[in-house]
N, C-alpha and C positions, 0 to 999 in steps of 0.2 A: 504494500500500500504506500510507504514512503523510503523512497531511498536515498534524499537526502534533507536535513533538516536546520534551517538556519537558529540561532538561539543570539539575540542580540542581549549582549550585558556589560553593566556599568559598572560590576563587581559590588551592588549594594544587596540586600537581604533581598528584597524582593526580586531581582534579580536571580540570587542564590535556589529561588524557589524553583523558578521554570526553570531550575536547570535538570535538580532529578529526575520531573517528569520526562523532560522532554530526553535524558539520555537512556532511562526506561523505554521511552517509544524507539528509541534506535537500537537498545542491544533486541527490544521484541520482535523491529523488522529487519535488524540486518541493515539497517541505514549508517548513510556516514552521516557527522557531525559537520557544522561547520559554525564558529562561536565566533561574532563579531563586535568588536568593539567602536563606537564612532565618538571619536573627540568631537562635542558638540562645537562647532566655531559660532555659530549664531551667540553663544552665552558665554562667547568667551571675553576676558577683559577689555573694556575699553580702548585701553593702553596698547595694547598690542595691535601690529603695526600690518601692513597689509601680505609684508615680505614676510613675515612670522607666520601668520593664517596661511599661505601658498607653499611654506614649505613643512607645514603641518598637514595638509591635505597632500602632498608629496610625502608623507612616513617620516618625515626630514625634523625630528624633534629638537635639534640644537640645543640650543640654551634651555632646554626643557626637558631634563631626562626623567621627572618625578612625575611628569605629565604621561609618560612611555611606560615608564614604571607601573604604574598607575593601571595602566591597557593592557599589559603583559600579565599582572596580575589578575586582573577580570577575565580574562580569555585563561590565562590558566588553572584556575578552578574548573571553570569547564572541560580543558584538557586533563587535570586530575580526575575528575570521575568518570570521565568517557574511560581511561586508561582500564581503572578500575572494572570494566564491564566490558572489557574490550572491543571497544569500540573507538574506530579513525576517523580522527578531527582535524580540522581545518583552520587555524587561526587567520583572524585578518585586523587588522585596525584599515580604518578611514576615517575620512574628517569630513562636517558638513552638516545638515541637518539632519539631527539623527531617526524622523519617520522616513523624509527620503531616502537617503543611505541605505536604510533597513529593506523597504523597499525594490529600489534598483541592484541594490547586489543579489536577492533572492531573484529578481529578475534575468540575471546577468549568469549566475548559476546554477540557472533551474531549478532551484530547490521547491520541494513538495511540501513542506509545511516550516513554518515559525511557531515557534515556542517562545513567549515572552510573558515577563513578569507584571503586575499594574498594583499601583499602592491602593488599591480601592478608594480613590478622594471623592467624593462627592462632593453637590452644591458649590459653593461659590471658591473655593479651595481648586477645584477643578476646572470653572472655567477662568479663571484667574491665571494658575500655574501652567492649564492644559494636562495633556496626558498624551506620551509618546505611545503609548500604547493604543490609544483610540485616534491619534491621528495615520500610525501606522494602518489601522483598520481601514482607515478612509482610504489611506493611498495607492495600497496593493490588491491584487486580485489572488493572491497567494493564500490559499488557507490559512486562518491561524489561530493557534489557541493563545487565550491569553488565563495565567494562572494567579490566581486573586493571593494577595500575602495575607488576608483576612482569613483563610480557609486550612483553620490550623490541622484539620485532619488530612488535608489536599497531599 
């Protein structure tokens, strides 16, 4: 049914969530992984300059190794428990908005489903913040589950 699975994360808890299911859905089908990271540039500081943002969305993290750090670490969690269940993953960082991102790479690598996390916010907290997860909804035509951090037996 899916033979390959995108899982975008930030390395937060909610995050941490969809990750088991979604590497449970891969060792069940025999799917690869693929765990992506997007340094969000729309939220990134001010101050930074336009050649910084262009060679962040190039991999090119120069003066910012804690920013790589950061993405290396989030992508491999997911590479630790794909491991564990043996199952082959795919790491990637990009930069950019991260519903589009999410998006166009599932596009880009034909992947059959996303797995992703949502802090459950409702009311004004949500449309306030938004939610990568619901605008991801809107922009792909990719199946995807999204798994609530509210759903402690999930």
């Amino acid at each position: 049914m899916y033979d390959t699975i995108l899982i975008p994360t930030d390395g937060s808890t909610v995050a941490e969530n969809a990750v088991s299911h979604a590497v449970d859905l891969a060792a069940k089908y025999d799917a690869d992984v693929h765990a992506l990271y997007v340094v969000d540039t729309s939220a990134m500081d001010i101050g930074l300059g336009a050649e910084q943002v262009d060679r962040i969305r190039q991999g090119k993290f120069g003066e910012m190794p804690e920013l790589e750090e950061r993405a290396r670490n989030a992508t491999g969690l997911v590479t630790d428990q794909a491991a564990d269940n043996g199952v082959d993953v795919t790491e990637s960082i990009v930069a950019g908005q991260p519903h589009r991102q999410i998006a166009d790479y599932g596009e880009e690598n034909d992947i059959d489903l996303i797995v992703m996390g949502s802090a459950g916010r409702g009311g004004v907290r949500r449309a306030l913040l938004g939610s990568v997860a619901e605008r991801t909804l809107r922009t792909t035509t990719i199946p995807t589950m999204v798994v609530d951090i509210r759903d402690e037996d999930a």
